[in-house]
Each structure stands twice: as C-alpha cells, then as structure tokens.
C-alpha positions in Angstrom: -141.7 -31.4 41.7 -138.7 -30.1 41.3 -135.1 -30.5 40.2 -132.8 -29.2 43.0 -128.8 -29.5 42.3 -126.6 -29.3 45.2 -123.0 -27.9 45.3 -120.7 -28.7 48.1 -117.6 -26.8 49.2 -115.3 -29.9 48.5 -116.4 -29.4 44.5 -119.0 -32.5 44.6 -122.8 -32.1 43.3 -125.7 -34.0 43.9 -129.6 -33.8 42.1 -132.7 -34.3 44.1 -135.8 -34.4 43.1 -138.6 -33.1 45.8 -141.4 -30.8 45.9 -139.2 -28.4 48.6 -136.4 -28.2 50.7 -136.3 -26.4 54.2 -133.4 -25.5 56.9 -133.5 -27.2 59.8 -131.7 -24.9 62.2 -131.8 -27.8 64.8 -129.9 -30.3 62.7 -128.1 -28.0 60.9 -128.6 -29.7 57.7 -131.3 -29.0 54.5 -134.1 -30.9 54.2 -135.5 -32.0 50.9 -139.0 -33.7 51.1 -141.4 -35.4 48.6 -144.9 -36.7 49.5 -144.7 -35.3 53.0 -141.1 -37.7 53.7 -137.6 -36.7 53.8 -136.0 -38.0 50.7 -132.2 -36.0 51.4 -130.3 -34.0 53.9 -127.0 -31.8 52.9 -125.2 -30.8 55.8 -125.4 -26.5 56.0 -121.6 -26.7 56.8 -120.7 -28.4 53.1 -123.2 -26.8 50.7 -121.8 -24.1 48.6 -124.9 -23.7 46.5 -128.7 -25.0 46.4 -129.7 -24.3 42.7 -133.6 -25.2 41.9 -134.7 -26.6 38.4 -138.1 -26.4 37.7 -139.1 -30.5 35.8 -141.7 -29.4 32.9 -145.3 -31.4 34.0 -146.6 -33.2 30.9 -150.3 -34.3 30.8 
C-alpha cells in the first residue's frame, strides 16, 4: 500500500491510502483502488499534484 497525498488547485489536500491509482480518461477523474475496489476519485480538472508515499511494511 501506499500513501498518495493529493493537491487541488483551490489549495486543499487530501491522503489516500491504496495500492494504485489510474486515469480514467472516460470520467475524467483519478482512480485510487485498494483490494481490487475503488476507495477515491479526484476530479483531473481540480488536482494540482498527485504525490505518492511509500507506508514502510512491518512483519
């Protein structure tokens, strides 16, 4: 998993945690996803930034 943090034009940012995140050129949005499910969308119009964090695995 990671850590992705989200920066909008409007000066707002958001964290999600997923395993990725993909464009969706039909919606028009990124897709973050977790466990095969959609766990966020940001709109490609309002994101500034998409900055991923890599979350240290302990065992």
């Amino acid at each position: 998993m990671a850590r992705y943090e989200i920066n909008y034009l409007d000066g707002n940012t958001d964290t999600v945690t997923a395993e990725g995140v993909e464009y969706d050129t039909e919606a028009g949005d990124y897709t973050f996803y977790a466990d095969k499910q959609v766990v966020a969308l940001a709109p490609v119009v309002n994101v500034r930034s998409i900055i991923r964090h890599e979350v240290a695995v302990i065992s």
